[in-house]
C-alpha positions as CSV (number, residue, x, y, z in Angstrom):
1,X,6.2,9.4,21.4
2,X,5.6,11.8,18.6
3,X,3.2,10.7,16.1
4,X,2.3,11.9,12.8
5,X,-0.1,14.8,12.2
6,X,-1.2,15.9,8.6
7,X,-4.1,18.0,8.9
8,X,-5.4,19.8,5.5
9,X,-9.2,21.7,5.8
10,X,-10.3,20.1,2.8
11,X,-14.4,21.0,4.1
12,X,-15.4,22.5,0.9
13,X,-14.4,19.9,-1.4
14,X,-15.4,17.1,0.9
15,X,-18.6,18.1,2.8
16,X,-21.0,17.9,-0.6
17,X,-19.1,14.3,-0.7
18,X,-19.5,13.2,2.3
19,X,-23.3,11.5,3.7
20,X,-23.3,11.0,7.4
21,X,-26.5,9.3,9.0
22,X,-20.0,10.8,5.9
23,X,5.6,-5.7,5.1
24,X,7.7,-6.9,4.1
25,X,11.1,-6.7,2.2
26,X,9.9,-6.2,-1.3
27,X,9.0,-3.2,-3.1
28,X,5.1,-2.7,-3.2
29,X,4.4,1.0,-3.3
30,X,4.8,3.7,-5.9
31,X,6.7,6.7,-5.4
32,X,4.3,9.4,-3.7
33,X,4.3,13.1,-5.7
34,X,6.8,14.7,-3.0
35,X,9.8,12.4,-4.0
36,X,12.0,12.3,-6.5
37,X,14.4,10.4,-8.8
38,X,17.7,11.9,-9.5
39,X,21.2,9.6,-10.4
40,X,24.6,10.7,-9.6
41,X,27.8,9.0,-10.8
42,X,24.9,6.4,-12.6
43,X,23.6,5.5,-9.1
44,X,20.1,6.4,-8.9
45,X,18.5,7.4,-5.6
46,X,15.2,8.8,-4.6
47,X,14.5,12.2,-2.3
48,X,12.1,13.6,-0.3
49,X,13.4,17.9,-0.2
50,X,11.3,19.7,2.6
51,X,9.6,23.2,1.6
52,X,12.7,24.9,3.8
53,X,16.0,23.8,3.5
54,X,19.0,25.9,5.1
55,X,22.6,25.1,5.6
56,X,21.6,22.7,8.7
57,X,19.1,20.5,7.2
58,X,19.9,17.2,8.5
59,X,19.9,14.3,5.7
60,X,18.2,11.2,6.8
61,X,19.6,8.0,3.9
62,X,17.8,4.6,4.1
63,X,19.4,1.6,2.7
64,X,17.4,-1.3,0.8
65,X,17.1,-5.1,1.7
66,X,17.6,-7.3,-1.0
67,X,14.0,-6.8,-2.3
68,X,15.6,-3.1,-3.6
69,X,12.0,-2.5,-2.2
70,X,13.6,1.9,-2.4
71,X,10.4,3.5,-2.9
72,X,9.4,2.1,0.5
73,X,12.7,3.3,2.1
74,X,11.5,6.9,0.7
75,X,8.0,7.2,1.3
76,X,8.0,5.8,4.7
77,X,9.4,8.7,6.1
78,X,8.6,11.2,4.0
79,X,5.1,12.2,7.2
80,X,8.1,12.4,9.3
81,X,10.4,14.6,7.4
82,X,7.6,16.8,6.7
83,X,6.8,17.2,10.6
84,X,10.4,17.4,11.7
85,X,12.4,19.4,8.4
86,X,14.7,16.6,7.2
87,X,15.5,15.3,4.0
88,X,15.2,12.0,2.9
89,X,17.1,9.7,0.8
90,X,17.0,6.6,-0.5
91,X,19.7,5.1,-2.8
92,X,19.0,2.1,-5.2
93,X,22.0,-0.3,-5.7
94,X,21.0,-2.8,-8.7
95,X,21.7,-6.3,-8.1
96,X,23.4,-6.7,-11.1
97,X,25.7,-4.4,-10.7
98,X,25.8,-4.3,-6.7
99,X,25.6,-8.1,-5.7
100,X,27.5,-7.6,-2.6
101,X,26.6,-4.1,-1.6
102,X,25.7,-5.3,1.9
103,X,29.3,-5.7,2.2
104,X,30.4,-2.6,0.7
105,X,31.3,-4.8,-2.2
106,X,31.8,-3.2,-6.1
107,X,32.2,0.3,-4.6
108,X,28.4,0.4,-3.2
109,X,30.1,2.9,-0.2
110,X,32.2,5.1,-2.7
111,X,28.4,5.2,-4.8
112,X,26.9,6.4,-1.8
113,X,29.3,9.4,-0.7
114,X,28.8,10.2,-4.8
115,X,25.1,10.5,-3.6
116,X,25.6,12.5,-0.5
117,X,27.6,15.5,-2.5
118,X,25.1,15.6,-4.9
119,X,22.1,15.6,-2.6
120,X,24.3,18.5,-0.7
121,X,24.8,20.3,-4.3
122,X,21.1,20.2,-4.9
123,X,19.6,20.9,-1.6
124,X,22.1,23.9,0.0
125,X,22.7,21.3,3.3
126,X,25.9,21.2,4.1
127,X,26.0,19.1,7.7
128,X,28.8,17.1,7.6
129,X,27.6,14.1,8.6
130,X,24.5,12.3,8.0
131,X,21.7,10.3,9.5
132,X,22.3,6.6,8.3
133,X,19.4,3.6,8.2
134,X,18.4,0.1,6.8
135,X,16.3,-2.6,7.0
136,X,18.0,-6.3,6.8
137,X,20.3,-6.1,4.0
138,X,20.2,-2.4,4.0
139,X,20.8,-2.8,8.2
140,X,24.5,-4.7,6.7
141,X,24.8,-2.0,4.2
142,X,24.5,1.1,7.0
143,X,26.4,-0.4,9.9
144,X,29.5,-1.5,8.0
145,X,29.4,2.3,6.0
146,X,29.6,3.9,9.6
147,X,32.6,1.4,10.7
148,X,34.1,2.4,7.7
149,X,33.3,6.4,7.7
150,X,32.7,7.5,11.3
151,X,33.1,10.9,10.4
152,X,30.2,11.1,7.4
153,X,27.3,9.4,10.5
154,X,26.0,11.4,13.1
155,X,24.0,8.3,13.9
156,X,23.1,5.0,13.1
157,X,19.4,3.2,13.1
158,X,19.1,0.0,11.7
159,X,16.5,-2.8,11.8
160,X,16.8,-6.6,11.5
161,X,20.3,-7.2,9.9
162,X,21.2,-10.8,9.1
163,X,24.6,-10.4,10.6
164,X,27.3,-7.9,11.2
165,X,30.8,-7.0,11.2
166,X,31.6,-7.1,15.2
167,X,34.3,-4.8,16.4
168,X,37.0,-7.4,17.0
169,X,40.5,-7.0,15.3
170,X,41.5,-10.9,15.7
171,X,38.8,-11.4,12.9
172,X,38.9,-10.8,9.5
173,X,36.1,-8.8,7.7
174,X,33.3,-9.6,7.0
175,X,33.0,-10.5,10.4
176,X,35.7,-8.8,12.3
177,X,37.8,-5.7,11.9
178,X,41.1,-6.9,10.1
179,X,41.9,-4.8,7.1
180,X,40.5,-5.7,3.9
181,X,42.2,-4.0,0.6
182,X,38.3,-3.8,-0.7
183,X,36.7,-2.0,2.0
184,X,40.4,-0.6,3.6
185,X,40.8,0.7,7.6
186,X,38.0,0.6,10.2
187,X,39.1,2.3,12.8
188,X,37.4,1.8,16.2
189,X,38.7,4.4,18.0
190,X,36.2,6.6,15.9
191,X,32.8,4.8,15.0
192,X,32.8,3.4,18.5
193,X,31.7,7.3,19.2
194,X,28.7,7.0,16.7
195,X,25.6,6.8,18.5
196,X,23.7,3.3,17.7
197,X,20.4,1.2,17.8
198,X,19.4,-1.8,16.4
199,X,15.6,-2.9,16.5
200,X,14.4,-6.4,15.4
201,X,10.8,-8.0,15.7
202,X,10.2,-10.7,18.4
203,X,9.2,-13.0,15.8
204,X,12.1,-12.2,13.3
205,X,13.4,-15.8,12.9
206,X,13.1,-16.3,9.3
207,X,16.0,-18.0,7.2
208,X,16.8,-16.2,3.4
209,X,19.5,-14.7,1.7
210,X,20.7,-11.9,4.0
211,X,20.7,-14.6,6.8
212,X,23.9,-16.0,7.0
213,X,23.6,-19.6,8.8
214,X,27.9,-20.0,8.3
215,X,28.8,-21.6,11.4
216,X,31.5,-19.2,12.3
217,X,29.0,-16.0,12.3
218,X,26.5,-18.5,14.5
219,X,29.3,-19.2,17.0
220,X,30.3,-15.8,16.9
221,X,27.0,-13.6,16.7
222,X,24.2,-15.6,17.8
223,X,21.1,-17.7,16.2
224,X,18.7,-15.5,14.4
225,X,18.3,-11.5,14.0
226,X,17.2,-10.9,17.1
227,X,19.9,-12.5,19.0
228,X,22.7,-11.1,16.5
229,X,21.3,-7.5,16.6
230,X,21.5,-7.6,20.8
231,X,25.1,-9.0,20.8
232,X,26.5,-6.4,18.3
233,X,25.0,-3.7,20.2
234,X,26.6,-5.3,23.9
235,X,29.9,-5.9,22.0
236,X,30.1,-2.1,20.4
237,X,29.3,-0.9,24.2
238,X,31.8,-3.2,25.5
239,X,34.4,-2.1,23.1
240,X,33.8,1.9,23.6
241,X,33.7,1.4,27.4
242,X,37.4,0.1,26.7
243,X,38.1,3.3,24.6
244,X,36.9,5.8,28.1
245,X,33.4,6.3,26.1
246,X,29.7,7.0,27.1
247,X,28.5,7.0,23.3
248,X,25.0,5.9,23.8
249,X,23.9,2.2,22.3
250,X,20.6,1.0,22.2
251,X,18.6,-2.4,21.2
252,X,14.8,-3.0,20.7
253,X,12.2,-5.5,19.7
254,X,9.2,-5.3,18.8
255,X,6.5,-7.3,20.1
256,X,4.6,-9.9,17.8
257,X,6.5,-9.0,14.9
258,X,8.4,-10.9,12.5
259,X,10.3,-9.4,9.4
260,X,8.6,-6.5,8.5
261,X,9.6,-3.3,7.6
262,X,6.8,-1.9,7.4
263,X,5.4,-2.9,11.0
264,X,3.5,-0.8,13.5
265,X,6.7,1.5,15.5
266,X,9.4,0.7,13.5
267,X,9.8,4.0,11.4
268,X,8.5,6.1,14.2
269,X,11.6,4.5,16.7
270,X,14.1,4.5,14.2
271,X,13.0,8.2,13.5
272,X,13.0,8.7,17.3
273,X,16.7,7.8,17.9
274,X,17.5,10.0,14.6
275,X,16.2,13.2,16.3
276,X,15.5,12.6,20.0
277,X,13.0,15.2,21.2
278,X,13.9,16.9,24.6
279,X,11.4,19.9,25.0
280,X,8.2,17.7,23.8
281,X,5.4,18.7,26.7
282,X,4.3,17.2,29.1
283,X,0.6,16.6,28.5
284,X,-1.5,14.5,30.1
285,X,-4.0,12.3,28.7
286,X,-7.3,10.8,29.8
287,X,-9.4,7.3,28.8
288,X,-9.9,6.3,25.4
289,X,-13.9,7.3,25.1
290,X,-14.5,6.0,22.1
291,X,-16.1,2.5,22.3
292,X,-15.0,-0.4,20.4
293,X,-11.9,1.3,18.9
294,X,-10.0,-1.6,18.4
295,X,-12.8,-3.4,16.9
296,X,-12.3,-6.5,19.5
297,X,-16.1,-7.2,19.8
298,X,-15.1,-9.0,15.8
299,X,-17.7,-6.2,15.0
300,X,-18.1,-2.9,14.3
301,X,-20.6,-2.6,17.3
302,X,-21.0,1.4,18.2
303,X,-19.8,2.2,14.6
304,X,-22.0,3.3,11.8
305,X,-21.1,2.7,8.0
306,X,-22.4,4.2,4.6
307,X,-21.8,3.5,0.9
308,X,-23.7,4.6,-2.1
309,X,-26.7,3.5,-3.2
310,X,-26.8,0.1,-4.8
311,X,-23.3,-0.9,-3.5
312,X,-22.4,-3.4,-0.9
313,X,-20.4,-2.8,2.0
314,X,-16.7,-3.3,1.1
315,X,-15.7,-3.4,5.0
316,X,-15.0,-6.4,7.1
317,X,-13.2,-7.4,10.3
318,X,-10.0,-9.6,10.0
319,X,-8.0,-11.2,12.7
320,X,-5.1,-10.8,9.9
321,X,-2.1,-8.0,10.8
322,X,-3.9,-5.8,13.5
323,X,-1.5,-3.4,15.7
324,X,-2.7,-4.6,18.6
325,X,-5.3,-7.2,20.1
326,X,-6.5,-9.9,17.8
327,X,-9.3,-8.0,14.9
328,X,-9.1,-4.7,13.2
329,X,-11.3,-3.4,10.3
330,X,-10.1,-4.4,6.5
331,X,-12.1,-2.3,4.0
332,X,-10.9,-3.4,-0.1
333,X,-12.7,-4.4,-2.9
334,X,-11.4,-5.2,-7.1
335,X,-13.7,-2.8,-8.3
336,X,-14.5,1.1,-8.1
337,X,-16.4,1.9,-4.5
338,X,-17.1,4.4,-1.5
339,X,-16.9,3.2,1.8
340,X,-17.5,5.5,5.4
341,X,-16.8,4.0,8.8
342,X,-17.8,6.4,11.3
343,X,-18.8,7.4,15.1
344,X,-20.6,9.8,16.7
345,X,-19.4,11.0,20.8
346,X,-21.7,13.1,23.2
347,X,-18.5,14.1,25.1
348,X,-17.6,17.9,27.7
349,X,-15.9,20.8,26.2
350,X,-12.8,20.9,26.1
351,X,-9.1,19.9,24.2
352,X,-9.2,16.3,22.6
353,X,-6.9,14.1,20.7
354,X,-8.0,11.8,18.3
355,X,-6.0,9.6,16.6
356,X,-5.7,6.0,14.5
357,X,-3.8,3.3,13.2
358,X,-3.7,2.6,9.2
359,X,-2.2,1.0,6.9
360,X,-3.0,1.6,3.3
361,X,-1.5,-0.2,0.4
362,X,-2.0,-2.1,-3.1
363,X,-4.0,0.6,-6.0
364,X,-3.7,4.1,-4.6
365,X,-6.9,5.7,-3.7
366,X,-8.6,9.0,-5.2
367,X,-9.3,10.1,-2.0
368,X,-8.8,8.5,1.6
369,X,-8.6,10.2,5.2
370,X,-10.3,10.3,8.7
371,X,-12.4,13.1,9.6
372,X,-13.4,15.0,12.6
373,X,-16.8,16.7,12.9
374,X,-19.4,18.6,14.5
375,X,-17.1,19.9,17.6
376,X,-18.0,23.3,16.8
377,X,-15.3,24.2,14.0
378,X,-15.0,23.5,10.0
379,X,-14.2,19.4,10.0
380,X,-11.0,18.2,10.0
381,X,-9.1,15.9,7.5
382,X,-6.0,14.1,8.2
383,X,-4.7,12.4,4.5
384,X,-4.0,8.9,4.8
385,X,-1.1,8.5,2.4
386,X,-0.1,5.3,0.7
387,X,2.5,4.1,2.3
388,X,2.1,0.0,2.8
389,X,3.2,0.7,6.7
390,X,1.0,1.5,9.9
391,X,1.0,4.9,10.3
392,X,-1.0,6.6,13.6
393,X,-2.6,9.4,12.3
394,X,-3.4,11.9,14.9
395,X,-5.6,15.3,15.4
396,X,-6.2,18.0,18.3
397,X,-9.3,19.7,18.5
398,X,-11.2,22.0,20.9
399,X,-14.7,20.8,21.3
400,X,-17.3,23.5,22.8
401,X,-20.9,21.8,20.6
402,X,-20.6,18.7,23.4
403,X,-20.4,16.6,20.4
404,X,-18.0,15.3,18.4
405,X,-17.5,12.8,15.0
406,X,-14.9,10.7,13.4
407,X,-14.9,9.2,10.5
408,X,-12.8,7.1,8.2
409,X,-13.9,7.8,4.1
410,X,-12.5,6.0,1.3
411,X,-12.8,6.3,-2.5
412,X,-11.1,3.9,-4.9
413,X,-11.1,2.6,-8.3
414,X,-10.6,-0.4,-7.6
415,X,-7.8,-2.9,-6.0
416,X,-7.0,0.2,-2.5
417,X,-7.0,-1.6,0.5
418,X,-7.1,0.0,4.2
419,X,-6.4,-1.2,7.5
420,X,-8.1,0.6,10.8
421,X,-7.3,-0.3,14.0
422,X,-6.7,1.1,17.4
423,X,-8.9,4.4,17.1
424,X,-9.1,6.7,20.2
425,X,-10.6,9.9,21.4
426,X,-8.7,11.1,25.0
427,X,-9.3,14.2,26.5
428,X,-6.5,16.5,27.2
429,X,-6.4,17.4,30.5
């Protein structure tokens, strides 16, 4: 698994600072600085451009749910893109002039190839084919796109669509591949060579407007996301089978979660299938050392916190939305604060990884990130950017003072919350 690692020295600004002992469908976030907002052919869409872009620049598009929630569908994997050199882009299809873009309906599919030339005009890419997502009605947007235009999608991620378009020709489209004068040929000879995965949460049984309850599509598909997303997938490897293919097809869920786009691993595997990584090392891990990462004593036992004088503590533990277990440390407050969570390690020299799980969303912060300290080099600062989805933040550093510190420091004006769960310290061995 390759997780995200931002690390800025920021030790001058933040060491005089510092005083040590230092989900859903619908659109939430604001754009973060690195994307933009362009239009082409009246369609606007957002973009995340890395610092170096070359002929070969892959171009990663995420599709909208009916929430239009596009800012999300940018800035989610904009730590990604900056780790791995793709661009991102994320179209926006109005409801009142795209009511049935989930279905290619009103042109949505000739709006988004308008989108792909200009994205190639402004960047200097020119791959022929792109990287295609979405997220429930976005998932009906991407999968029917690549049915229709195999040759523009190198591959296909999707999470939680309502329903699909199977790959059977005695059906008519929507649901089956009999030729419609809207959306024209699909042609299954060719996207049954697309590469495809479908995630969904385990607990992904809600009922609303992208979930089609028809009896037909119920017969036909299944009850619920989950069970829809796993027969597409075992019908589109049937089908390519049929054609002499090994294309490769692929269906996850996630554990515990229900609808959420912004749940813990669901960027990161979409991401993954995206650009598999085939010459990661092999490094080996030890124990998590630090105690009480996962804040499952309903505590913050073996933690430390400080805040300014003559301000209350703005941290508590919840048992709402952790990543894992059952509690994990909520720090918000309506007004302007401070807040430090932090720990302090007696550990042997040597190579360490330390890493956490946030989530950060609501009023952005002035400054928020988790430190490392006192292992013998300047501190180190990962950014936690604002983002409304878990994100693992995660560090190496090379301890030779036998000590080291990590802490989590937060300053608002008011209305930022942050989520903390799951923090580790391993040694590399």
């Amino acid at each position: 698994m390759r997780y995200i690692q931002r690390v800025i020295l920021l030790s001058t600004f933040f060491v005089g600072c510092l005083i040590i002992g230092a989900f859903s469908d619908t659109a939430e976030a604001s754009l973060l600085p690195e994307v933009k907002q362009y239009k082409a052919s009246d369609t606007t869409y957002y973009m995340y451009t890395p610092e170096k872009v070359n002929a070969n620049t892959p171009i990663l598009v995420s599709i909208h749910g009916i929430g239009r929630n596009t800012e999300e569908h940018s800035n989610f994997y904009v730590p990604y893109a900056k780790k791995m050199g793709f661009i991102v882009v994320a179209p926006l299809f109005p409801e009142s002039k795209f009511p049935d873009y989930q279905t290619l309906g009103q042109g949505s599919d000739k709006k988004l190839i308008d989108i792909i030339n200009d994205v190639k005009a402004r960047t200097g890419s020119k791959v022929s084919k792109i990287n295609l997502s979405g997220y429930s009605g976005g998932a009906q947007f991407a999968h029917r796109f690549m049915m229709r235009y195999p040759e523009k999608v190198e591959r296909l991620a999707i999470g939680a669509a309502g329903w699909y378009t199977f790959p059977d020709a005695n059906r008519n489209y929507w649901q089956g591949l009999k030729y419609s004068s809207e959306v024209g040929t699909m042609n299954p000879a060719e996207f049954l060579k697309v590469p495809s995965f479908v995630i969904v949460g385990e607990l992904d049984d809600e009922n609303e407007g992208t979930y089609n309850t028809r009896k037909s599509i119920t017969e036909q598909q299944g009850a619920g996301r989950y069970a829809r997303g796993q027969n597409w997938i075992k019908a589109m490897q049937t089908e390519s089978k049929k054609y002499g293919y090994n294309t490769p097809y692929e269906f996850k869920g996630l554990p515990g979660v229900g609808h959420d786009f912004g749940a813990k691993d669901m960027i990161e595997q979409l991401v993954n299938f995206h650009f598999p990584q085939t010459n990661s090392p092999n490094l080996v891990y030890g124990p998590n050392i630090l105690k009480n990462g996962s804040f499952e004593t309903n505590s913050i036992a073996n933690w430390k916190e400080w805040v300014p004088k003559g301000q209350s503590s703005k941290l508590e533990i919840e048992d709402y939305s952790p990543i894992d277990g059952k509690y994990n440390v909520d720090i918000y407050s309506s007004r302007p604060y401070h807040q430090t969570l932090y720990q302090q390690l007696s550990v042997p020299n040597g190579r360490y990884e330390v890493s956490a799980w946030v989530r950060q969303k609501q009023s952005p912060p002035v400054t928020s990130l988790m430190q490392v300290y006192s292992h013998g080099g300047q501190p180190v600062n990962v950014n936690i950017d604002h983002l409304n989805t878990y994100v693992k933040l995660s560090t190496e550093i090379n301890v030779t003072t036998s000590k080291l510190g990590i802490q989590f420091y937060i300053h608002s004006k008011g209305g930022t919350r942050l989520k903390i769960d799951n923090v580790e310290v391993r040694k590399i061995q």
